[in-house]
C-alpha positions as CSV (number, residue, x, y, z in Angstrom):
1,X,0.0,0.0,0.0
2,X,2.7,2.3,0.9
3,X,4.2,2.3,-2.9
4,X,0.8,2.7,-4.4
5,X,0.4,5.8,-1.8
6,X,3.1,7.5,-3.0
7,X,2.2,7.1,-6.6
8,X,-0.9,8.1,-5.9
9,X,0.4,11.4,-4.1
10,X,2.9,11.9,-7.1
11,X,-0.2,12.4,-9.5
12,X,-2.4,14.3,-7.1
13,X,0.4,17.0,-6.2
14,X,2.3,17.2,-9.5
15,X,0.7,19.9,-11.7
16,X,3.6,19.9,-14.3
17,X,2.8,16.0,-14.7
18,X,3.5,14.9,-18.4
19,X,0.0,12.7,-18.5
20,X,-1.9,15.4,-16.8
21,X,-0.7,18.7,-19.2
22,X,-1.4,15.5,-22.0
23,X,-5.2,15.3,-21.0
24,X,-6.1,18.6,-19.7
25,X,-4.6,20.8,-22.0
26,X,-2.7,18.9,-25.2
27,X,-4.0,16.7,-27.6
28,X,-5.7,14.4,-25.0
29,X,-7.8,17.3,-24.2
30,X,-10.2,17.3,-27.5
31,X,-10.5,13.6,-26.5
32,X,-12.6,13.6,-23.4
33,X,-15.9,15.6,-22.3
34,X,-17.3,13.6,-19.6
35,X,-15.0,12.1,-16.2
36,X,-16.2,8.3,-18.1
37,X,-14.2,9.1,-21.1
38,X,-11.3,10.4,-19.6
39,X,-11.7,7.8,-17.0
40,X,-11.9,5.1,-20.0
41,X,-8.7,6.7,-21.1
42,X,-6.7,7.0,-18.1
43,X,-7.1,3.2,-16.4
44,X,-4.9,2.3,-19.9
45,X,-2.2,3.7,-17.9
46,X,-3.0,3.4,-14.1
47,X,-4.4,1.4,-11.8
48,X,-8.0,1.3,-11.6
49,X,-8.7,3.0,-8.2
50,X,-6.5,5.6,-9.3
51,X,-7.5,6.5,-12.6
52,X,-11.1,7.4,-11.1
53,X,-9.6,9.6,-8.5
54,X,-7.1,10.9,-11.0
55,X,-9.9,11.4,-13.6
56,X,-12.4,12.9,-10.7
57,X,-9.7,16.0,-9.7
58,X,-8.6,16.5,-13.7
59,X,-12.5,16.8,-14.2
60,X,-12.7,19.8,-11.7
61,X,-9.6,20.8,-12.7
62,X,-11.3,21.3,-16.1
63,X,-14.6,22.6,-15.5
64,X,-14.8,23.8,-12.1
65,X,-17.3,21.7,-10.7
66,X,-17.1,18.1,-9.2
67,X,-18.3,15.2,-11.7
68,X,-21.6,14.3,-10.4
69,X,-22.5,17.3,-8.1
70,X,-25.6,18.3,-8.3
71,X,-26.6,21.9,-7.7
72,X,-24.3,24.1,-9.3
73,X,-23.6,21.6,-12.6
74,X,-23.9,23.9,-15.6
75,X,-24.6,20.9,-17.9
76,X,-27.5,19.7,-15.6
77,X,-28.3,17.3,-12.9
78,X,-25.1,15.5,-11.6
C-alpha cells in the first residue's frame, strides 16, 4: 500500500505531470468531455482506483465543478 500511496500522491500533487498537461490541456484534451471518457482513457495507464480519483480532480480541474454534483452543474443534474 505504501508504494501505491506514493504514486498516488505523485499524480495528485504534480501539476507539471506529463499525463496530466497531455489530457487537460494537449492533444488528449479534445478527446474527453465527460469524467467516463477520460476515465476510460486514463485506467490504460494506471491502476483502476487511481484513474477514477485521478480522472475525478482532472474533471474539476477542467470545469470547475465536481463530476456528479448536483446543484451548481452547468450541464445539468449530476
Amino acid at each position: 500500500m505504501g508504494e501505491y500511496r506514493i504514486f498516488l500522491d505523485h499524480y495528485a500533487r504534480a501539476d507539471n505531470n506529463q499525463l496530466k498537461q497531455y489530457w487537460l490541456h494537449g492533444e488528449g484534451a479534445a478527446k474527453w468531455a465527460t469524467w467516463t471518457q477520460l476515465y476510460s482513457h486514463l485506467k490504460k495507464h494506471m491502476a483502476d482506483e487511481m484513474a477514477k480519483r485521478v480522472a475525478a480532480q482532472w474533471f474539476h480541474d477542467r470545469y470547475g465543478y465536481w463530476p456528479g454534483q448536483k446543484g451548481d452543474n452547468p450541464t445539468g443534474p449530476g
